[in-house]
NUVEX-553164 format. One line per field, with one value per residue (C-alpha): y, z, x; residue in one letter. Coordinates in nm, 4 decimals. Layout:
% residues N
north (Y; ...)
up (Z; ...)
east (X; ...)
resn (A; ...)
This chain:
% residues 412
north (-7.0081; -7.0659; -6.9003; -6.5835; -6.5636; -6.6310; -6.3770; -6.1196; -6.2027; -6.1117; -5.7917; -5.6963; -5.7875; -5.6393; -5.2912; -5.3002; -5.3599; -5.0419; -4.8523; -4.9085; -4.8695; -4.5111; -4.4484; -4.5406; -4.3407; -4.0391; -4.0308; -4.0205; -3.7557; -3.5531; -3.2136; -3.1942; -2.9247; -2.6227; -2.5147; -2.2028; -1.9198; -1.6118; -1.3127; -0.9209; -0.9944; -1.1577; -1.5194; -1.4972; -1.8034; -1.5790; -1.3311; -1.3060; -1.2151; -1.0082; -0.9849; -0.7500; -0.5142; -0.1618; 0.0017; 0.3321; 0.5884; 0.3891; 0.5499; 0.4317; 0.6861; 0.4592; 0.1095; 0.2292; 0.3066; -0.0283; -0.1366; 0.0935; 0.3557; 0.6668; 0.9909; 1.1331; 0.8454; 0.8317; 1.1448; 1.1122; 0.7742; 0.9968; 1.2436; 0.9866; 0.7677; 1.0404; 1.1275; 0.7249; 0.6342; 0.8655; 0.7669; 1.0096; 0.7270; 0.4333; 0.3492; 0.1205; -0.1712; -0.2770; -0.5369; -0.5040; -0.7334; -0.6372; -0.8350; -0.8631; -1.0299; -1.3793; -1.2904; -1.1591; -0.7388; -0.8060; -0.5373; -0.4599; -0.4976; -0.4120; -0.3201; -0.3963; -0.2475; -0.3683; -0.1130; -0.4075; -0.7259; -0.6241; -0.3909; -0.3456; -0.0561; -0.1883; 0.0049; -0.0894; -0.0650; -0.1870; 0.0285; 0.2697; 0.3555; 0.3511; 0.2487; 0.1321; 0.0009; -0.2974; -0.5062; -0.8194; -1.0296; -1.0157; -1.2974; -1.2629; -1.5373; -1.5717; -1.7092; -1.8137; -1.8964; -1.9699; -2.0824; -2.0201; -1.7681; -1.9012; -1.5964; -1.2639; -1.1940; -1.1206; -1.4912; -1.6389; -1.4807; -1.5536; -1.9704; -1.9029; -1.7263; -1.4392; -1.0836; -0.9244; -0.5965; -0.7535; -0.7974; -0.3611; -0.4031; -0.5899; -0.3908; -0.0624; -0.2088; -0.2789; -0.0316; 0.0944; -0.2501; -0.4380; -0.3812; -0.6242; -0.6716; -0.8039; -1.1221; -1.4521; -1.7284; -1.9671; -1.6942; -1.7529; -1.5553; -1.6095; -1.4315; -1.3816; -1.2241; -1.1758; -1.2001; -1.0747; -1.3513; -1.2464; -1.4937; -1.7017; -1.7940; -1.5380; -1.3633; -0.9991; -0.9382; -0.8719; -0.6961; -0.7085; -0.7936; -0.9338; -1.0796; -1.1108; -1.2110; -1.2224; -1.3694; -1.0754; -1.1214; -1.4409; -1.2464; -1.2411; -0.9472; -0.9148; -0.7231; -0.6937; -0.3893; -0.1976; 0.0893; 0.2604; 0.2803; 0.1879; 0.4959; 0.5598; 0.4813; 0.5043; 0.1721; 0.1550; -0.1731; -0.2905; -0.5713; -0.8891; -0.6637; -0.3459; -0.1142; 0.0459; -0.0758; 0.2782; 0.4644; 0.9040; 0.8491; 0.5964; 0.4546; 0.6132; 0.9275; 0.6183; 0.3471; 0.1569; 0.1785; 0.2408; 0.4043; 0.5581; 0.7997; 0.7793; 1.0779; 1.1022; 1.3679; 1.3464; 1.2550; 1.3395; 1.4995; 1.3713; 1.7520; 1.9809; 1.7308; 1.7902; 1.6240; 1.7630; 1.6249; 1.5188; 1.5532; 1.3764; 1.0206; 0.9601; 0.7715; 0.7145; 0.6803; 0.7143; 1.0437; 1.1489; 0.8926; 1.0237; 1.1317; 1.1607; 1.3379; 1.0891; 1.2337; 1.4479; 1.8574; 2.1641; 2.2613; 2.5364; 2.6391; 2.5160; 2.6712; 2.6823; 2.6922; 2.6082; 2.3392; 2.2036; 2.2663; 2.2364; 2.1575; 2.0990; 2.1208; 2.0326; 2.1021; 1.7770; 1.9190; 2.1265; 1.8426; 1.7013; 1.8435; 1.7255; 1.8404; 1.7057; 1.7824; 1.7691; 1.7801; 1.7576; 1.9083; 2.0404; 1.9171; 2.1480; 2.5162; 2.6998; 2.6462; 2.3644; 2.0968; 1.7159; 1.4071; 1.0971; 0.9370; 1.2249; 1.2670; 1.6392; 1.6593; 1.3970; 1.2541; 1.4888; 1.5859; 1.9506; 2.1849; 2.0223; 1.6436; 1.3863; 1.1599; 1.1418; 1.1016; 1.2815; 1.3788; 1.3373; 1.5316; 1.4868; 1.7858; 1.6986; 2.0803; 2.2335; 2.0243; 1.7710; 1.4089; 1.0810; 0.9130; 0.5693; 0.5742; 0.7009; 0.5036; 0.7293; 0.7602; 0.5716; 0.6561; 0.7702; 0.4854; 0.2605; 0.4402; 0.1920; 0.2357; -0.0016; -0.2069; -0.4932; -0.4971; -0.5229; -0.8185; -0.9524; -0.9142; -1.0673; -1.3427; -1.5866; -1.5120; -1.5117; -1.8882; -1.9471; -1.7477; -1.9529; -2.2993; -2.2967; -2.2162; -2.4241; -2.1347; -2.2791; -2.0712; -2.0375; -2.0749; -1.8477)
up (-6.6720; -6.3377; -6.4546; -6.5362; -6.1914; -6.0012; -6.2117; -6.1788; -5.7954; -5.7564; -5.9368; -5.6699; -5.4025; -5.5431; -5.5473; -5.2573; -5.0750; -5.2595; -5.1513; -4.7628; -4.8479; -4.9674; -4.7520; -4.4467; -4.5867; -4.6098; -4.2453; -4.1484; -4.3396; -4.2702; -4.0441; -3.6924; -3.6247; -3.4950; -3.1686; -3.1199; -2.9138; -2.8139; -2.6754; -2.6567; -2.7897; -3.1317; -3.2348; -3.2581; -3.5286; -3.8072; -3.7865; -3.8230; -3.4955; -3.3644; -3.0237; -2.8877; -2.6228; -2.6378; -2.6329; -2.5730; -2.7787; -2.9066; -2.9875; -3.1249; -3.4585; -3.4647; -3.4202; -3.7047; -3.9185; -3.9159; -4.0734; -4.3466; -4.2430; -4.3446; -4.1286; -4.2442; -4.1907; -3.8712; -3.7528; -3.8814; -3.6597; -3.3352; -3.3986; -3.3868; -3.0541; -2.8656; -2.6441; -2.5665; -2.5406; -2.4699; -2.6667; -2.4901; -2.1975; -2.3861; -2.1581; -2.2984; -2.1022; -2.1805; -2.4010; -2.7619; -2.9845; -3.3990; -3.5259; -3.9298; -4.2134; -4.3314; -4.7092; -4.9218; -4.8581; -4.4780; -4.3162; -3.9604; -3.8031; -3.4378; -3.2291; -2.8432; -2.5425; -2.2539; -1.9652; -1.6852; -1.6792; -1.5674; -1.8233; -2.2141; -2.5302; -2.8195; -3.1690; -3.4063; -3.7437; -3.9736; -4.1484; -3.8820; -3.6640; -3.2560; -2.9869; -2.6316; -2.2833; -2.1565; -1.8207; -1.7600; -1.4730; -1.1269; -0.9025; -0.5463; -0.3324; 0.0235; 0.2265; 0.5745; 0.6406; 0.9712; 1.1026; 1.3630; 1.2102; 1.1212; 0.9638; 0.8445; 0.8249; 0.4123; 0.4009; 0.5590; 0.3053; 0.0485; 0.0942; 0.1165; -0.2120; -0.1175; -0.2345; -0.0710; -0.0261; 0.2360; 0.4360; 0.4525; 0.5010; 0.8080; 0.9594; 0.8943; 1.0854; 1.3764; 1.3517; 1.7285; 1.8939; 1.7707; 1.6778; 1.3903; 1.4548; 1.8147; 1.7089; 1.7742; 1.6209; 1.7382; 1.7433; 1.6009; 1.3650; 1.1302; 0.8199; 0.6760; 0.2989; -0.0348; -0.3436; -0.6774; -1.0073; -1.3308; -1.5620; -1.2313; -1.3261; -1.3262; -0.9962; -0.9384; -0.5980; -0.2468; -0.2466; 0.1176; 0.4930; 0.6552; 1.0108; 1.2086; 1.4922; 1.5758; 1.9384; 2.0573; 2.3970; 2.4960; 2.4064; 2.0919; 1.9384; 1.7085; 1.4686; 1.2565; 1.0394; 1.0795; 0.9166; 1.1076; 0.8346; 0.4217; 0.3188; 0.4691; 0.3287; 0.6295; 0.7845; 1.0854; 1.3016; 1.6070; 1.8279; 1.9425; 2.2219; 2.0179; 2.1238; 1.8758; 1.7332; 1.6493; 1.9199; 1.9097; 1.8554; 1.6299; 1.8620; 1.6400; 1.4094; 1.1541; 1.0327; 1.1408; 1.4488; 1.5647; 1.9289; 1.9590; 2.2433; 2.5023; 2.7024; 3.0014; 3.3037; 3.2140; 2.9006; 2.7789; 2.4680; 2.1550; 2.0000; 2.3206; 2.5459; 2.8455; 3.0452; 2.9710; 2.9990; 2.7174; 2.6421; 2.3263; 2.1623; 1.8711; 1.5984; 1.3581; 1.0357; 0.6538; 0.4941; 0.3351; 0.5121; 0.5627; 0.9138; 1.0253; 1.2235; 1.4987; 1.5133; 1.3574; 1.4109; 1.2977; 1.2327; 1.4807; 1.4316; 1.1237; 1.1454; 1.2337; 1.5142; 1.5563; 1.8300; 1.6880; 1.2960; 1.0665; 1.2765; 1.3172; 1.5403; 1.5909; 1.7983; 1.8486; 2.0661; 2.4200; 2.6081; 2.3538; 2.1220; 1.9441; 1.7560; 1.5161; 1.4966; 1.2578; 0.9370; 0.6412; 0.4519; 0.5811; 0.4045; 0.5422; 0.6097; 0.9875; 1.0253; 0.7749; 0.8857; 0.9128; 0.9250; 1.1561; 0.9356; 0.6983; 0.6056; 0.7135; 0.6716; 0.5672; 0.8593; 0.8207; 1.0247; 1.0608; 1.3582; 1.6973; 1.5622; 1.4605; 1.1923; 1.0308; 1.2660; 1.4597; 1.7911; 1.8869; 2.1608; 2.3637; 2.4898; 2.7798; 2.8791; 2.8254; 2.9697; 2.8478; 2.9270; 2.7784; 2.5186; 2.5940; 2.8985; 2.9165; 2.8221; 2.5209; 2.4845; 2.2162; 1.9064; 1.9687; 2.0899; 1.8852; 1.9667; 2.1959; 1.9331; 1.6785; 1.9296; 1.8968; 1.5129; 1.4947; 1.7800; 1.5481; 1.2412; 1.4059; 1.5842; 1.2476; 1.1564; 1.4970; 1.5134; 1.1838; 1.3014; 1.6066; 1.4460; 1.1980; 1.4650; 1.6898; 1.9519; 2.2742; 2.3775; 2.7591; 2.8801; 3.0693)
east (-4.4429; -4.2858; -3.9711; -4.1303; -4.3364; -4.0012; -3.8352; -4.1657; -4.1704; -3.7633; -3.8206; -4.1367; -3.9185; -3.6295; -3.8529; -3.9686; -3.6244; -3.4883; -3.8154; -3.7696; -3.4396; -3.5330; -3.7999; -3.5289; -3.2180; -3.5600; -3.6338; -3.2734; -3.1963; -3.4948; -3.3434; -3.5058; -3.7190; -3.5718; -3.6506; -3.8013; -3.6197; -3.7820; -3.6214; -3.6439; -4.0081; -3.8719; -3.8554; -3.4482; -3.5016; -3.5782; -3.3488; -2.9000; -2.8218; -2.4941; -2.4018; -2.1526; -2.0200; -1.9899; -1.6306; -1.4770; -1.5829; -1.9077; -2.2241; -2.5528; -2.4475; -2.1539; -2.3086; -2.5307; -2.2457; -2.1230; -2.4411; -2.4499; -2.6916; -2.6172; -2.5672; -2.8947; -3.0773; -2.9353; -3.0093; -3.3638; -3.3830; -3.2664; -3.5291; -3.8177; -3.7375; -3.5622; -3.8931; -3.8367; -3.4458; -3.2295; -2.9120; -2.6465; -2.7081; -2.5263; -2.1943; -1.9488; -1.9049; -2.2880; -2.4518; -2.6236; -2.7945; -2.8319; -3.1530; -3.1080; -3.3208; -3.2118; -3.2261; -2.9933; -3.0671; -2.9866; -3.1421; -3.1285; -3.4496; -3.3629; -3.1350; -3.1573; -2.9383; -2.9305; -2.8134; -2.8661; -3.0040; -3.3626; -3.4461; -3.3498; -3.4509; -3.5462; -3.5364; -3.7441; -3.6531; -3.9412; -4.2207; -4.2224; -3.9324; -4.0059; -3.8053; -3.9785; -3.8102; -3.9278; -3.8546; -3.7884; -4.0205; -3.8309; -3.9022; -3.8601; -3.7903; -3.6925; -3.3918; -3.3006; -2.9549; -2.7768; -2.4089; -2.1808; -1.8641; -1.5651; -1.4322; -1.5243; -1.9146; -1.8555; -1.6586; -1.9485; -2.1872; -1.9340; -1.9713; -2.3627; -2.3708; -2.4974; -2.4673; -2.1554; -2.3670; -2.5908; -2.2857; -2.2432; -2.6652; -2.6379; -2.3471; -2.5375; -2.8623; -2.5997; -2.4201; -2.5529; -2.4984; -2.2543; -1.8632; -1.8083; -1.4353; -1.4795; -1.7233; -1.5807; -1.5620; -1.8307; -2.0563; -2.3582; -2.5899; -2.9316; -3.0490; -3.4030; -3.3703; -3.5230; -3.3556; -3.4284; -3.4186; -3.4406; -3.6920; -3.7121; -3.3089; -3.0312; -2.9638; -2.9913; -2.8986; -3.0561; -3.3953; -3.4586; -3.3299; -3.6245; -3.4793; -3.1663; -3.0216; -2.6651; -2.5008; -2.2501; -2.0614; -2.3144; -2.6455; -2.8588; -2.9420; -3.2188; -3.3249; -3.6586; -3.7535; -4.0648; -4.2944; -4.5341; -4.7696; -4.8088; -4.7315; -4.3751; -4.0766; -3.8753; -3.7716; -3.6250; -3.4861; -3.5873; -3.5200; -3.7655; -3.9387; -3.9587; -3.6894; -3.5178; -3.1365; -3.0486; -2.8919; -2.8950; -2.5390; -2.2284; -1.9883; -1.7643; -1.6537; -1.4885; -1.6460; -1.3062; -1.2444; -0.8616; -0.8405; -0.5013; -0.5639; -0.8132; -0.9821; -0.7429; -0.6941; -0.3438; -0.1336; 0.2314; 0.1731; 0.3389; 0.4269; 0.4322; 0.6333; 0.4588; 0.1488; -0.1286; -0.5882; -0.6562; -1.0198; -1.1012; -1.0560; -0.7979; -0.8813; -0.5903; -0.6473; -0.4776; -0.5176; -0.8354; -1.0777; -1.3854; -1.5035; -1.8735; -2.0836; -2.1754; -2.5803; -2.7877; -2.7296; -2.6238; -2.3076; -2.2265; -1.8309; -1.5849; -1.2169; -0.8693; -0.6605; -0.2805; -0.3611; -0.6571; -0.6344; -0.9041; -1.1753; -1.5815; -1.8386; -2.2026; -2.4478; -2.7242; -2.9233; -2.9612; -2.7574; -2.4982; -2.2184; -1.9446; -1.5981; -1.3766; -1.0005; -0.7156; -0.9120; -0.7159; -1.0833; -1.3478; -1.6758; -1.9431; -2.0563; -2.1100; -2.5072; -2.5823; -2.8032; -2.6289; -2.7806; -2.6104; -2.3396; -2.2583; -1.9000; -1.7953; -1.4704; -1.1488; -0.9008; -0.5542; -0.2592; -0.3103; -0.2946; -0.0988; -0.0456; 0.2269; 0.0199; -0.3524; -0.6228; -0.9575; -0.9423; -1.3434; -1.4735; -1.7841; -2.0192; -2.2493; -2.4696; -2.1173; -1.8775; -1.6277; -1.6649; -1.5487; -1.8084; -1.6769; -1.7983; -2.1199; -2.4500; -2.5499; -2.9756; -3.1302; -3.3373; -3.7268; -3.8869; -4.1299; -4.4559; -4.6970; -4.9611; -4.7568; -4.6158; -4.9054; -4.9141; -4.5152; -4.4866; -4.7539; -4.5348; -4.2253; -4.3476; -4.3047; -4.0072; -3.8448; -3.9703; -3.7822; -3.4758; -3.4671; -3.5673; -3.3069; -3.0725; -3.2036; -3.2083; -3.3709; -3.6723; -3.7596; -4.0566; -4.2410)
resn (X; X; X; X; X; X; X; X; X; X; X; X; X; X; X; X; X; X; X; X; X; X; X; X; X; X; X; X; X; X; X; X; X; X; X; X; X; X; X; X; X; X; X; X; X; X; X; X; X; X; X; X; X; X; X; X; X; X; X; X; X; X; X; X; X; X; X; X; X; X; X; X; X; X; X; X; X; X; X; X; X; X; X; X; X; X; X; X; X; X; X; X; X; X; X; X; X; X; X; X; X; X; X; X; X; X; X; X; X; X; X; X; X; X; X; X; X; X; X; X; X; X; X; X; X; X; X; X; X; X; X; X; X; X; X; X; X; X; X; X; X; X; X; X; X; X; X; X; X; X; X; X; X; X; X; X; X; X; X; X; X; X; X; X; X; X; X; X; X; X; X; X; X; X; X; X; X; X; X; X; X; X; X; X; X; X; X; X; X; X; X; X; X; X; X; X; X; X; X; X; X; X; X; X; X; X; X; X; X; X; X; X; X; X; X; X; X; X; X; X; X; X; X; X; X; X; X; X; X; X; X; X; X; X; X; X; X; X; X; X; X; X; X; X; X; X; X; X; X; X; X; X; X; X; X; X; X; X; X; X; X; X; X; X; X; X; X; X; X; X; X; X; X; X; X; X; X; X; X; X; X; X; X; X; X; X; X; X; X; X; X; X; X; X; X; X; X; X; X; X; X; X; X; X; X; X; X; X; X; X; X; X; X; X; X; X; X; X; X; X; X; X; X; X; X; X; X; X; X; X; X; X; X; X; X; X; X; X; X; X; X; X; X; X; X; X; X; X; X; X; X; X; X; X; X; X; X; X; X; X; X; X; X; X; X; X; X; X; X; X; X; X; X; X; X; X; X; X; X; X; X; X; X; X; X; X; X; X; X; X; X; X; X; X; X; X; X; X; X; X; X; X; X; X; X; X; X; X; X; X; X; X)
């Protein structure tokens, strides 16, 4: 009787050792869930999914080919989303995803394209065909940064990780006030920006220049933008006490700067070999750069002469007037309207001159003078109405400006 309990109680055992057995080998073999990824408004999970970029000579007709929809089809697919996504915009270069069932039939179910990273089309291709844009969120978020140079303005960004394009931003805004190529190093500057994140994560760039100040021959200049009111769209820059960064006229007819020939009562010239005033400024330049108009005017003469070639002047106003020599092209008509910084014409060698450059000349009521050496007027002045409301606006991020680099503030 004992026998056949010891054998009875082996066997139980016995079973239940191969059943945890089983029941261990079970769990371990049982597949982890799979983790849910949503995109483009799909979960990606239940779909075969084809990523790719669009070439040369791609076309959505094309990328529809290679899935085995027929021409008619297609057509009939570009007559119902056409009032939504305009096909003949697809550029090669971009990004597009092909959504497709899992089963055997493997039909395409979307297809998404992507012209930047903030935005994407999606065609549907279910029981009704549609297409619809849709944007992704765009978080803002806001920077100060601050050092003393130690190279170019763009290499300083550069080791920040910042956009390069705030760099051409910043040298716009100070465009009046500050030559670029004559800070030192040592210098010091600070930067108050937005940038733009895609889903919180991927960066899209600069959206804004909030605050700036940058320490040019021993003195800080400052720089803060300002609208007069919520409705306009017109910012302009202005510095800690409201006076205005942007000066009537650009220091220069190039946006870089290579003096060759100053304004002079008396100069040997190059081509006629004999002395001679000289009433201009040469900037030398290569071939074809573009050339400015230093302020807002009219155009009032274009033409050609043997000493001066192809040639353009503007009137600003009553008081000032300026001309442009040696053109290689001129860009604009006798009486058209120009704004400051407009390229009018493209640095040449034609007329009385031995290489590319523009000889600037300087009008004041009629007479010739030398631009380097007057004190040119500033913009219009911040109107005393706003002045309150934009110290107001300032006064924070000044303190962060100057905190960060530890700028020491006097006391009054």
């Amino acid at each position: 009787m004992k026998f056949k309990f010891s054998i009875w109680l082996s066997a139980l055992f016995a079973a239940l050792l191969v059943s945890c057995k089983d029941e261990v080998v079970a769990k371990k073999a049982a597949p982890k869930p799979e983790k849910p990824i949503f995109d483009y408004g799909f979960k990606l999970n239940d779909y075969n999914i084809t990523r790719d970029t669009l070439k040369p000579g791609d076309n959505f007709g094309s990328i529809l080919e290679k899935e085995n929809i027929g021409t008619l089809k297609i057509h009939e697919i570009v007559e119902k989303i056409k009032d939504s996504f305009d096909i003949r915009k697809i550029r090669f270069g971009k990004t597009y995803t092909i959504l497709r069932t899992k089963d055997s039939t493997k039909k395409v179910r979307a297809l998404i394209y992507e012209p930047d990273p903030s935005e994407y089309f999606v065609v549907h291709f279910g029981d009704s065909v549609y297409a619809e844009r849709k944007k992704r969120p765009v978080t803002i978020k806001r920077r100060t940064i601050a050092a003393e140079l130690n190279g170019s303005l763009s290499e300083m960004l550069a080791k920040e990780k910042v956009n390069p394009a705030l760099a051409t931003e910043i040298s716009q805004v100070y465009a009046w006030s500050i030559d670029f190529f004559k800070l030192q190093k040592g210098d010091r500057f600070a930067i108050t920006f937005k940038e733009r994140y895609i889903n919180d994560s991927i960066y899209d760039g600069v959206a804004s220049l909030d605050a700036a100040f940058f320490e040019y021959k021993g003195k800080l200049i400052y720089a803060f933008p300002f609208k007069r009111d919520s409705l306009s769209t017109k910012v302009e820059y202005y510095d800690e006490e409201g006076k205005p960064l942007k000066n009537m006229f650009l220091k220069a007819p190039l946006k870089f700067i290579n003096i060759t020939s100053r304004f002079a009562k008396s100069r040997f010239h190059p081509v006629q070999l004999t002395w001679k005033a000289h009433k201009g400024t040469d900037y030398a330049a290569p071939h074809g750069t573009p050339i400015m108009s230093t302020a807002a005017g009219v155009v009032e003469k274009t033409g050609y002469t043997a000493g001066n070639g192809n040639f353009v002047k503007v009137r600003h106003n009553r008081t000032y007037s300026t001309q442009y020599l040696h053109m290689s092209k001129i860009l604009v008509r006798r009486g058209q309207s120009v704004s400051q910084g407009q390229v009018i014409g493209k640095v040449g060698s034609t007329g009385l001159a031995t290489g590319p450059h523009v000889c600037y000349r300087f009008w004041v009521n009629n007479v010739q003078v030398d631009p380097l050496r007057l004190r040119l007027p500033n913009a219009e002045p911040m109107d005393k109405k706003y002045r309150e409301r934009f110290l107001k606006t300032i006064a924070p991020l000044k303190r962060e400006l100057d905190s960060v680099a530890k700028v020491k503030i006097p006391t009054r």
